[in-house]
C-alpha positions as CSV (number, residue, x, y, z in Angstrom):
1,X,-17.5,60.1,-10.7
2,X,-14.1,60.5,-9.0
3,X,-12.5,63.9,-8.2
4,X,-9.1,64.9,-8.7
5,X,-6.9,64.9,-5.3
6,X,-6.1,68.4,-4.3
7,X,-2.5,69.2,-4.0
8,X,-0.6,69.7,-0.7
9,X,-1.2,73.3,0.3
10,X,2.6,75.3,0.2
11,X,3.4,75.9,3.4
12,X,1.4,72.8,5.0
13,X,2.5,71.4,8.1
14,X,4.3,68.3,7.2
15,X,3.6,65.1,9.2
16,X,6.2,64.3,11.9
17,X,7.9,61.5,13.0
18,X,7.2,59.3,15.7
19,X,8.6,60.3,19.1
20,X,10.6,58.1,20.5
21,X,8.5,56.9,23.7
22,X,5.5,56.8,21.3
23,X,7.9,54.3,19.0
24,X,8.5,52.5,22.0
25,X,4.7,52.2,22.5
26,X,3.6,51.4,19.5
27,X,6.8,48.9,18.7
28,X,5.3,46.8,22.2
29,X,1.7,47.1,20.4
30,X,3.3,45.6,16.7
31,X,4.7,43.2,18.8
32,X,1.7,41.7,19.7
33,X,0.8,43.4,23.3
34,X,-2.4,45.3,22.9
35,X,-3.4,48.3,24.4
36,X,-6.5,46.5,26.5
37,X,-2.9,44.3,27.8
38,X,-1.2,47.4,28.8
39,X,-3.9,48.8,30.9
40,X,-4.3,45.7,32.3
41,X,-0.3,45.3,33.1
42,X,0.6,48.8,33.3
43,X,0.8,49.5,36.7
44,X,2.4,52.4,38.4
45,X,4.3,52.7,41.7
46,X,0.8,53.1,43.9
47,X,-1.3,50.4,41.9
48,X,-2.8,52.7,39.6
49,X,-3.5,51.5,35.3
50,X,-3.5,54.1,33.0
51,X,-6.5,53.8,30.6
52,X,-5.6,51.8,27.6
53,X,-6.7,55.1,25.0
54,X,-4.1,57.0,27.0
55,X,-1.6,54.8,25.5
56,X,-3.2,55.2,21.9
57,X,-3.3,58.4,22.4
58,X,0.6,58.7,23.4
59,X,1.6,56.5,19.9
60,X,-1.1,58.6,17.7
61,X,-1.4,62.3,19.4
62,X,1.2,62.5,22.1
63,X,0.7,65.7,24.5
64,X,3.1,68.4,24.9
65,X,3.9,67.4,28.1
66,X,5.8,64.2,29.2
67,X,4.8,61.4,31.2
68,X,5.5,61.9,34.9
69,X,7.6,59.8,36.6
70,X,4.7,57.3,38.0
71,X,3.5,57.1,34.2
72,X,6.9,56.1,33.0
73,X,6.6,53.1,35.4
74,X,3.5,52.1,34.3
75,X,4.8,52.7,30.6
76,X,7.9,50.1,31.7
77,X,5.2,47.6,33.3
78,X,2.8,47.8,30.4
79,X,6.0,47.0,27.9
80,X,8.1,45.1,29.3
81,X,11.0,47.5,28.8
82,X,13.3,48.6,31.2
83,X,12.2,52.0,32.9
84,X,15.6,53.1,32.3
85,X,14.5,52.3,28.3
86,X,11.1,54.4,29.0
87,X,13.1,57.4,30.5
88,X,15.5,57.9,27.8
89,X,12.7,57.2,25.0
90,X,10.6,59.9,27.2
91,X,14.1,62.3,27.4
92,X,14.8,62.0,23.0
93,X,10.6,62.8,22.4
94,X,10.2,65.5,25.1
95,X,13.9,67.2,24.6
96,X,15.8,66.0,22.5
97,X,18.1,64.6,25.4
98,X,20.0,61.2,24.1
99,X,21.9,59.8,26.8
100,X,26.1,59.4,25.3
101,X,27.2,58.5,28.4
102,X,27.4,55.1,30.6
103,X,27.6,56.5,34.1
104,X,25.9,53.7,36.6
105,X,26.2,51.0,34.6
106,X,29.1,48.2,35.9
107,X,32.3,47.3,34.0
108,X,30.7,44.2,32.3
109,X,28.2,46.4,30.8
110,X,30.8,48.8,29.4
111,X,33.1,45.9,28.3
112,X,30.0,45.0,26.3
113,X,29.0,48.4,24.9
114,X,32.9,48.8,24.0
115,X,31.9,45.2,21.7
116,X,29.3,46.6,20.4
117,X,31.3,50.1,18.9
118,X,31.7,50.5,15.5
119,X,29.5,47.7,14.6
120,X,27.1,48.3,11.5
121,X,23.7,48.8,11.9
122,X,22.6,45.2,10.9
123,X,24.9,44.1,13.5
124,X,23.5,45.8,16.3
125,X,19.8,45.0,15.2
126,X,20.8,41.4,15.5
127,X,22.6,41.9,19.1
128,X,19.6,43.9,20.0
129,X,17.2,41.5,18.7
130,X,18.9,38.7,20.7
131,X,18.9,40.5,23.6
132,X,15.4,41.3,23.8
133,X,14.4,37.7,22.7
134,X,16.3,36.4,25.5
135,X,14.7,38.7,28.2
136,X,11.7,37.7,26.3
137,X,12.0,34.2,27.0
138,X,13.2,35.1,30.9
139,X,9.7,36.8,31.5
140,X,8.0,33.9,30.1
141,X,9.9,31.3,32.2
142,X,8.5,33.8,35.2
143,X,12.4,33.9,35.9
């Protein structure tokens, strides 16, 4: 015998997106680095892992508070992501901060982010995607 599912309750809390550094996380993990791999790479500015269920945790029930500083580090290490990458992912989850400008970056970088304007959105997945695949390939080489 099979009961009938129960309707959503009115006024139920609907589920919410993925934050950004917990996309971030969980994109590393779909991409074939496991959370055991993390812990093991992960390391922050003194040495120190973070436990690999902290970064389940972060992808399934982040906390209300951000990673500090150190823990962004070990997020970048356990990735492979720039920290800069971690930071802003960490800034969009935690308050809504998304970075529109390119201070500190050189004129070769803005040259190529003027390219990349205007673009559509396939486009840019397929620069991005050749990006990454090529920074890919550097870590690899141990370049």
């Amino acid at each position: 015998m099979t009961a009938a599912a129960t309707a959503r309750q009115q006024g139920a809390a609907e589920p919410t997106p993925a934050g950004a550094l917990s996309k971030l996380i969980k994109d590393a993990n779909d991409a074939g680095i496991t959370y055991q791999e993390m812990e093991d790479r992960g390391r922050d500015p003194q040495g120190k892992t973070l436990p690999r269920q902290w970064y389940q945790k972060l992808v399934k029930t982040p906390p209300v508070n951000p990673p500090s500083y150190e823990q962004q580090v070990a997020i970048s290490n356990a990735t492979g992501r720039p920290l800069r990458h971690v930071q802003e992912a960490a800034a969009r989850q935690w308050f809504q901060y998304e970075a529109t400008e390119l201070a500190g970056y050189d004129e070769e970088v803005r040259i190529i982010v003027g390219h990349l304007a205007g673009k559509s959105k396939v486009e840019l997945m397929r620069w991005r995607m050749m990006i990454e695949a090529a920074e890919r390939a550097q870590r690899e080489a141990g370049e």
